[in-house]
C-alpha positions as CSV (number, residue, x, y, z in Angstrom):
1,X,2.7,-6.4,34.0
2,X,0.0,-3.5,33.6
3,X,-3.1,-4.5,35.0
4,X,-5.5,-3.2,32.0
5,X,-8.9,-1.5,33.7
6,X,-10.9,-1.8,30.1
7,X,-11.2,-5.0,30.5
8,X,-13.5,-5.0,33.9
9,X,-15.2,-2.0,32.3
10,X,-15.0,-0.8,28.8
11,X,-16.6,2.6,30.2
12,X,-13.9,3.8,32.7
13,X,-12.5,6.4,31.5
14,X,-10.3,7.3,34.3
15,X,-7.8,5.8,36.8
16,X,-5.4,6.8,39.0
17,X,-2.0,5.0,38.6
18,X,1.4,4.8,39.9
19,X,4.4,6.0,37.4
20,X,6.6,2.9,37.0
21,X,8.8,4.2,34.6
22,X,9.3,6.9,32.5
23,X,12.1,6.9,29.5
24,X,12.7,9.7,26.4
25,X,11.4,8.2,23.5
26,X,11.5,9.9,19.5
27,X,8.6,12.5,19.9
28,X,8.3,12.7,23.6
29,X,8.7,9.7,26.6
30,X,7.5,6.4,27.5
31,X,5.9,5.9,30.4
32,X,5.4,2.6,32.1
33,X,2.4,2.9,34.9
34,X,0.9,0.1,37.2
35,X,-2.4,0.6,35.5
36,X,-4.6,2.2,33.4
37,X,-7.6,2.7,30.9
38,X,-5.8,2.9,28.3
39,X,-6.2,0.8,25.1
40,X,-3.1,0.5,22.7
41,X,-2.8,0.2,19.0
42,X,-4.3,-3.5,18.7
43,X,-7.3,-5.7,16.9
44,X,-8.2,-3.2,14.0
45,X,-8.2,-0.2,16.0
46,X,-6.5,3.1,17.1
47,X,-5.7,3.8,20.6
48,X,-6.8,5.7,23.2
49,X,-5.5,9.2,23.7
50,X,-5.9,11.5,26.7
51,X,-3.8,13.1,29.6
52,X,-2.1,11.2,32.2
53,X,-0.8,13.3,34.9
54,X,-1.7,16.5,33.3
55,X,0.2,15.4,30.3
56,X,-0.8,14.6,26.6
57,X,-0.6,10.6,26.0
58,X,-0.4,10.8,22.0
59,X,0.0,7.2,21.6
60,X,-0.2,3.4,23.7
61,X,1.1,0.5,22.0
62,X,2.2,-3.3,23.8
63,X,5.5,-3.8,25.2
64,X,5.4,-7.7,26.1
65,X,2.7,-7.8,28.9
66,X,3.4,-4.0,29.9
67,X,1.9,-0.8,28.3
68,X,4.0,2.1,27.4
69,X,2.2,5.6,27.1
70,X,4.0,7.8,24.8
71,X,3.3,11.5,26.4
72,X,4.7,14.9,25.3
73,X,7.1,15.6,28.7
74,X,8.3,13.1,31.4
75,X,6.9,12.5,34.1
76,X,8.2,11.8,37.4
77,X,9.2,7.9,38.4
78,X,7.2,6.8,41.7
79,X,4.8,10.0,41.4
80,X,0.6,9.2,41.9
81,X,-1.2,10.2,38.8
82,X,-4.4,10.6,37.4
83,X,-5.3,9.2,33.5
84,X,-7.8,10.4,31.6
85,X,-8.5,8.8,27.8
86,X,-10.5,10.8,25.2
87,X,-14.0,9.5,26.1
88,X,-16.2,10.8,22.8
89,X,-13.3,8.6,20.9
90,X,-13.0,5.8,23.0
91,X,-17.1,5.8,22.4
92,X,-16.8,6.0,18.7
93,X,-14.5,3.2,18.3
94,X,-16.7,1.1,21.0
95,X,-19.7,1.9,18.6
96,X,-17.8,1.0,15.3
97,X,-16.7,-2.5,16.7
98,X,-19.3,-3.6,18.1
99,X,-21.2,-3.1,14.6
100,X,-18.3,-5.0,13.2
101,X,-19.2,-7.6,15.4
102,X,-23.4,-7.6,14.3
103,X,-22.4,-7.2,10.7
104,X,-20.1,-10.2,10.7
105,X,-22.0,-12.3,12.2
106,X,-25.3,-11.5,10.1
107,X,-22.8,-12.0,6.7
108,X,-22.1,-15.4,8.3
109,X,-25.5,-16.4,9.7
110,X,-27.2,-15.4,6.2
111,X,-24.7,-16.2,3.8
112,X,-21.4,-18.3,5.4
113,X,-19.3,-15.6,4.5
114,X,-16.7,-15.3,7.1
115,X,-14.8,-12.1,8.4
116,X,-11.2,-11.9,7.1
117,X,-10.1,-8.5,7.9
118,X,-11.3,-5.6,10.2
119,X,-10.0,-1.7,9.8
120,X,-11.3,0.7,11.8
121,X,-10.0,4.5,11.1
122,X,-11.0,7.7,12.7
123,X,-13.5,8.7,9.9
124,X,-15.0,4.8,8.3
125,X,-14.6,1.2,9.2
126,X,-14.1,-2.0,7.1
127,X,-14.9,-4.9,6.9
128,X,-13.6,-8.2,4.7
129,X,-15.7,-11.1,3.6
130,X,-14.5,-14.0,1.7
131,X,-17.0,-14.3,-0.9
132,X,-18.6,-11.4,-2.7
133,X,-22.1,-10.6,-2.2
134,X,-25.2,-8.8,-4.2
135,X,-26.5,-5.5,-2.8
136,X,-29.4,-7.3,-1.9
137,X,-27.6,-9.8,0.2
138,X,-25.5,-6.4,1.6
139,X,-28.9,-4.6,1.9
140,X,-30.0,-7.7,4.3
141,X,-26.7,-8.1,6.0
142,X,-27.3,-4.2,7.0
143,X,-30.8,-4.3,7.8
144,X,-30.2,-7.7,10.4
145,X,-27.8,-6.2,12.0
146,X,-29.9,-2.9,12.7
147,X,-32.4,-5.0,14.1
148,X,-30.5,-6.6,16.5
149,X,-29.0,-3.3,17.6
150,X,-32.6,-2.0,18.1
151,X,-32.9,-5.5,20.5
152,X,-30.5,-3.3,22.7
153,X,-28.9,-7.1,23.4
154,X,-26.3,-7.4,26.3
155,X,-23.1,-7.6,25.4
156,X,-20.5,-9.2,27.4
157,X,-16.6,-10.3,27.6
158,X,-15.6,-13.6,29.3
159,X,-11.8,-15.2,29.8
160,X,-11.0,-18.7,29.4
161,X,-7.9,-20.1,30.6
162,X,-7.2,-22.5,28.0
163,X,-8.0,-23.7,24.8
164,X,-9.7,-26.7,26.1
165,X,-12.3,-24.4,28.0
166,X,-13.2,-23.5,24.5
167,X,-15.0,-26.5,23.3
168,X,-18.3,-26.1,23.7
169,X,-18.1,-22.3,23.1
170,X,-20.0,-21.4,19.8
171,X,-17.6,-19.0,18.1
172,X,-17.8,-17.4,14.8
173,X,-14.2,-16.4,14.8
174,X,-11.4,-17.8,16.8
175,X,-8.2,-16.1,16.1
176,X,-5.1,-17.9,16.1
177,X,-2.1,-17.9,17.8
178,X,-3.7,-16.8,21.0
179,X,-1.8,-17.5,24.4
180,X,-4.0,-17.9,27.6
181,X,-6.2,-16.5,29.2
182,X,-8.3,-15.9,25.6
183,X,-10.8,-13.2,25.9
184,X,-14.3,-14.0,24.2
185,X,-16.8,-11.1,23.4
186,X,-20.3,-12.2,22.9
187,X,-23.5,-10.7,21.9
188,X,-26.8,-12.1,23.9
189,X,-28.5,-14.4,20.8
190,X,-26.1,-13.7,18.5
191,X,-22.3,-13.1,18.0
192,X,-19.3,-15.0,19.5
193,X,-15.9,-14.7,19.1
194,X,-12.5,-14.0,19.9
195,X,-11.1,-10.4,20.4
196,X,-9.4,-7.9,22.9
197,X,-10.7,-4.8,22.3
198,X,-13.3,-2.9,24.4
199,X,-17.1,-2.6,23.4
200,X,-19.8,-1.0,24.3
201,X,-22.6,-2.9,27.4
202,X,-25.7,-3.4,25.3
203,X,-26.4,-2.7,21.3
204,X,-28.6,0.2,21.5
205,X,-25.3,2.3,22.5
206,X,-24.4,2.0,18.4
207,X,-27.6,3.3,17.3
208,X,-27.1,2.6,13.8
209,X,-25.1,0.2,10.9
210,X,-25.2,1.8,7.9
211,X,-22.7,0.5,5.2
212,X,-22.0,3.0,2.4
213,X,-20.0,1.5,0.1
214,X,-19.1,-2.5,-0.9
215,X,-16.8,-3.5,-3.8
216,X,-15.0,-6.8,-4.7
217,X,-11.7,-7.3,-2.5
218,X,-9.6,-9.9,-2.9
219,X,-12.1,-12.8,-4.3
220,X,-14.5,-11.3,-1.7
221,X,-16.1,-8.1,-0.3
222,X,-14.8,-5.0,1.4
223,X,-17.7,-3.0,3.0
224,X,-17.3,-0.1,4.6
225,X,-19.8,1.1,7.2
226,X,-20.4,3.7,9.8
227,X,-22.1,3.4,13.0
228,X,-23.5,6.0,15.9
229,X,-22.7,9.4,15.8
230,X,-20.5,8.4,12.5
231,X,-24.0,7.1,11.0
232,X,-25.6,9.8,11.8
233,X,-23.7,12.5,10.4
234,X,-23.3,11.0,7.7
235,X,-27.0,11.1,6.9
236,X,-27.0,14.2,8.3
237,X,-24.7,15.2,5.2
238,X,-27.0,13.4,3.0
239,X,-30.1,15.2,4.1
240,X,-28.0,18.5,3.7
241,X,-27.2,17.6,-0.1
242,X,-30.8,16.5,-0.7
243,X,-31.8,19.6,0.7
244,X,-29.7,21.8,-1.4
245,X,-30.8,20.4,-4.6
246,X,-34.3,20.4,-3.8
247,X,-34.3,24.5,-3.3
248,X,-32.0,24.7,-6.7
249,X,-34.9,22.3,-8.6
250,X,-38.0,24.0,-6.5
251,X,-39.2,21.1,-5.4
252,X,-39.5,18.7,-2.8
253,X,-37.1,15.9,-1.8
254,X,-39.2,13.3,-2.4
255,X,-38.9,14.6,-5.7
256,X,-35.1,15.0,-6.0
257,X,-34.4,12.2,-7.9
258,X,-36.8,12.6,-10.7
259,X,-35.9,16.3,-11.4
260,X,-32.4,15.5,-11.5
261,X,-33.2,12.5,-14.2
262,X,-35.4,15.2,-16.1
263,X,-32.9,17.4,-16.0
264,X,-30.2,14.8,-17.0
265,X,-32.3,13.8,-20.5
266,X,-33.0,17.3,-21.0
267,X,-28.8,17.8,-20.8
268,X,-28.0,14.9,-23.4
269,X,-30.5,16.6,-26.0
270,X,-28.9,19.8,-25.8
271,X,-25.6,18.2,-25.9
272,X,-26.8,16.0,-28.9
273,X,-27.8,19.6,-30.2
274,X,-24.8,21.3,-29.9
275,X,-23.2,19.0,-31.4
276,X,-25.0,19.3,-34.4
277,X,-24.4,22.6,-34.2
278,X,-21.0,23.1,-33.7
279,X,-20.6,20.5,-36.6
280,X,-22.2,23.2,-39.2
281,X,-20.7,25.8,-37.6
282,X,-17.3,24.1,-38.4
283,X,-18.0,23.7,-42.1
284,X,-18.0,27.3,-42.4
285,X,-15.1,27.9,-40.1
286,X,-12.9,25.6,-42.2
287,X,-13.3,27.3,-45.3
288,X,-12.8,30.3,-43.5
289,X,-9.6,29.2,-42.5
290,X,-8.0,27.6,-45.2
291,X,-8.9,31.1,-47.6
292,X,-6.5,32.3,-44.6
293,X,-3.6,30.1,-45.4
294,X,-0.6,31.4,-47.4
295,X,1.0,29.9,-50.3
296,X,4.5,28.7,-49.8
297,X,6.3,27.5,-53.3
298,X,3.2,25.2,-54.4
299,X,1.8,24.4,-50.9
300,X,-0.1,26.2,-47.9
301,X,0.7,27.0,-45.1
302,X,-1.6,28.0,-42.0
303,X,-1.0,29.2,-38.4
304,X,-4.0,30.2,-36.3
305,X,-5.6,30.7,-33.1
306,X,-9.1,29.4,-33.1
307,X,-11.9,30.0,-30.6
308,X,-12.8,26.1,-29.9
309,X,-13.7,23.6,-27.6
310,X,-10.0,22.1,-27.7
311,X,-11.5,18.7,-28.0
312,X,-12.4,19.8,-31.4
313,X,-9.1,21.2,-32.4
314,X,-7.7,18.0,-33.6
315,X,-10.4,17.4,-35.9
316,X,-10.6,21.1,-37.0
317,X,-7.0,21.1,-37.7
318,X,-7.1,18.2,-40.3
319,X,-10.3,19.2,-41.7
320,X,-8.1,22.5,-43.3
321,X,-5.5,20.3,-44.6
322,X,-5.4,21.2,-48.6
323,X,-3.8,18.5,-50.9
324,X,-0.4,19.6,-50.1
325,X,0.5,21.7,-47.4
326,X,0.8,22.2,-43.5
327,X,-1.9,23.6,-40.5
328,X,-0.6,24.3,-37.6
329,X,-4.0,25.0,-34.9
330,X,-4.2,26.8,-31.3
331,X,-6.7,27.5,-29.1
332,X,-6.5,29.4,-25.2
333,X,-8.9,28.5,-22.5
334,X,-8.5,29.0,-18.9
335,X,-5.2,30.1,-19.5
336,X,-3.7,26.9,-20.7
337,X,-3.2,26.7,-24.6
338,X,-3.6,23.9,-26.7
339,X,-2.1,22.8,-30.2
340,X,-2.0,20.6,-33.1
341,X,-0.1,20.6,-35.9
342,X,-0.7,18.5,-39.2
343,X,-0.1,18.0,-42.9
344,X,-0.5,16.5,-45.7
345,X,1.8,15.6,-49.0
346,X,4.5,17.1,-48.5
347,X,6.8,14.5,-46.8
348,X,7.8,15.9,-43.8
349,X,7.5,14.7,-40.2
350,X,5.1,15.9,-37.8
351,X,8.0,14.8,-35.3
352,X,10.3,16.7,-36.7
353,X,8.5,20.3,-35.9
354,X,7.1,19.4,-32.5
355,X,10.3,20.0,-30.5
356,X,10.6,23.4,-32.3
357,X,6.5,24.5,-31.2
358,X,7.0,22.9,-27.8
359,X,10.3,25.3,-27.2
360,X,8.4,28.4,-28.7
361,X,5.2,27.9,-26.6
362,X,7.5,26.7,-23.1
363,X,4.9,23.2,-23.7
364,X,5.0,19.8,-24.0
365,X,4.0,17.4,-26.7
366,X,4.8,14.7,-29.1
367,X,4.0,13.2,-32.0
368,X,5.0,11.5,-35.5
369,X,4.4,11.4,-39.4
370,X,1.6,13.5,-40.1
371,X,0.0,14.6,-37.1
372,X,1.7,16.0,-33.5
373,X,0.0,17.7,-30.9
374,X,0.8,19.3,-27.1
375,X,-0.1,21.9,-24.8
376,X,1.5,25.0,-22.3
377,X,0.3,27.5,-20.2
378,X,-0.9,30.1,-22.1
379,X,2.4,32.3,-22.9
380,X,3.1,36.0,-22.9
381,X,3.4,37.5,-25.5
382,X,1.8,34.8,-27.9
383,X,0.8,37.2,-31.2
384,X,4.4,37.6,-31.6
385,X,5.3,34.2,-31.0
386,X,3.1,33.0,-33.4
387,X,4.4,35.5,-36.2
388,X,8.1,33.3,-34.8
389,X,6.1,30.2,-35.5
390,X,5.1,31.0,-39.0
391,X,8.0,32.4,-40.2
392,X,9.8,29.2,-39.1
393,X,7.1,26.8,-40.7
394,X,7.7,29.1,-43.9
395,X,11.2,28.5,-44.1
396,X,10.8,24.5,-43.1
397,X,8.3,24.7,-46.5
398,X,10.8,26.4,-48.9
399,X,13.6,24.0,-47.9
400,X,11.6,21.1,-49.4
């Protein structure tokens, strides 16, 4: 059995050990030692990386009541070594669990919602609650468990050998299908409950809770949080952004917010303008276009490429639609092309043409009775494809 050193002291982050074992593994070896600091892939969490021996340990995970240390090269069986685990992670974690702990037990104290689900990543945290909650009831959740980090309350980790010793133990959480001796972290005044992971000696080491995003989840709430260093660059970010758009508005931060809602009405009135505009504008470029179209035994026929947003092709290309005749519409912009071909009266299906256009152009696109429409990068050689393309709508026209 590996005796496990993080559970007298969370903060060790070295220990010499004796190589027990050592076997060649998929991506490097398993090594079995006496003892060590290591934490393995358990409760939520990632595990401790580091060196053991001088070696890379890349991963840790359980093995019954052992611990295997996957490294990158053996080492050798009966030797004395030294391990050393990645101390700024091992922190992190420490800091992002411990806030799990505060913020569950402040969603339970306030609101009975109970933790069903932890996740902690390298980069964010989760957390799962069973019922949903308002931001306001997140926004307290948050700020109670800030306070209690600002307490700077102990926090401690106790063993019980049985269920039975567990009666008159408060907990919020009890996992099941525990075997003894159960391990119970608790936080002075506050949080009790099950768990096997390390955490940090007193709140103040987390610094900060700061949840940054909570949706609906399964009939409840997911939040996802950051704490410590992760908190604080994350505002750091923040400030950064804030920053940024205060030089590009010329104003302060405080004022951020109020030029960017300026700026935002000021946007939809030009955009209602345009609009406008490019509605008038279109009137004249549809007449322009259908005195453009040819005249193919009693109906017209035109092929064009249009300078337009090619939102606005669609709607462009049935507005030159005569009584009786076909429009076939392009338009290039950031070197993707666009099209849309119509008609109208002449009893022929839009469907029909599409695979021909689609070929021409090397796009894709689909359509049926009187309207089909696709798009391609913008081809090579596209003046003389589109001659191709009208010559071949011409001689679809006389057929009829």
């Amino acid at each position: 059995m590996t005796e496990r050193l993080y559970f007298v002291d969370s903060h060790l982050f070295e220990n010499e050990c004796r190589v027990l074992c050592c076997e060649p593994a998929a991506e490097g070896y398993d090594v079995l030692v006496d003892r060590t600091v290591f934490f393995p892939n358990k409760g939520g969490q990632p595990c401790d990386v580091g060196t053991l021996g001088g070696v890379a340990v890349t991963d840790v995970r359980e093995a019954g009541e052992d611990l295997l240390l996957r490294t990158d090269a053996p080492l050798p069986v009966g030797a004395t070594v030294v391990g050393h685990i990645d101390e700024g992670r091992r922190l992190d974690i420490m800091e992002q669990h411990t806030g799990e702990h505060l913020l569950s037990w402040c969603a339970f104290k306030l609101f009975d919602a109970a933790n069903v689900g932890f996740h902690c990543a390298l980069s964010y945290a989760t957390l799962d609650l069973d019922k949903p909650l308002t931001p306001e009831q997140i926004a307290a959740m948050e700020d109670m468990a800030n306070a209690l980090v600002r307490r700077n309350l102990k926090v401690s980790a106790a063993f019980y050998d049985s269920e039975a010793d567990l009666q008159n133990v408060p907990l919020r959480k009890h996992a099941e299908g525990l075997t003894a001796p159960i391990r119970v972290v608790s936080i002075e005044d506050a949080d009790s409950c099950t768990c096997c992971a390390p955490h940090v000696h007193s709140t103040g080491e987390i610094g900060c809770i700061k949840i940054t995003a909570a949706a609906a989840y399964k009939g409840g709430m997911r939040c996802t949080f950051l704490c410590g260093g992760r908190a604080l660059r994350y505002f750091q970010s923040l400030q950064r952004t804030v920053d940024t758009l205060a030089r590009g508005f010329s104003t302060g931060a405080e004022e951020v917010l109020s030029a960017v809602d300026k700026q935002t009405q000021e946007l939809k009135e030009l955009k209602k303008d345009k609009a406008a505009l490019t509605a008038r504008l279109e009137t004249y470029l549809v007449r322009e276009l259908m005195d453009r179209a040819r005249e193919v035994k009693g109906k017209k026929l035109l092929v064009e490429l249009v300078d337009t947003d090619p939102k606005r092709l669609r709607p462009l290309a049935l507005g030159t639609l005569p009584e009786r005749g076909l429009s076939l519409l392009l338009c290039e912009k950031a070197g993707n092309l666009t099209y849309v071909v119509c008609s109208n009266g002449i009893g022929l299906d839009m469907g029909e043409l599409i695979p021909a256009i689609n070929l021409a152009l090397s796009g894709k696109g689909g359509g049926r009775g009187t309207l089909a429409q696709g798009s391609a990068p913008t081809p090579s050689g596209l003046t003389e494809t589109l001659h191709q393309l009208t010559a071949y709508l011409t001689a679809r026209l006389q057929s009829l």
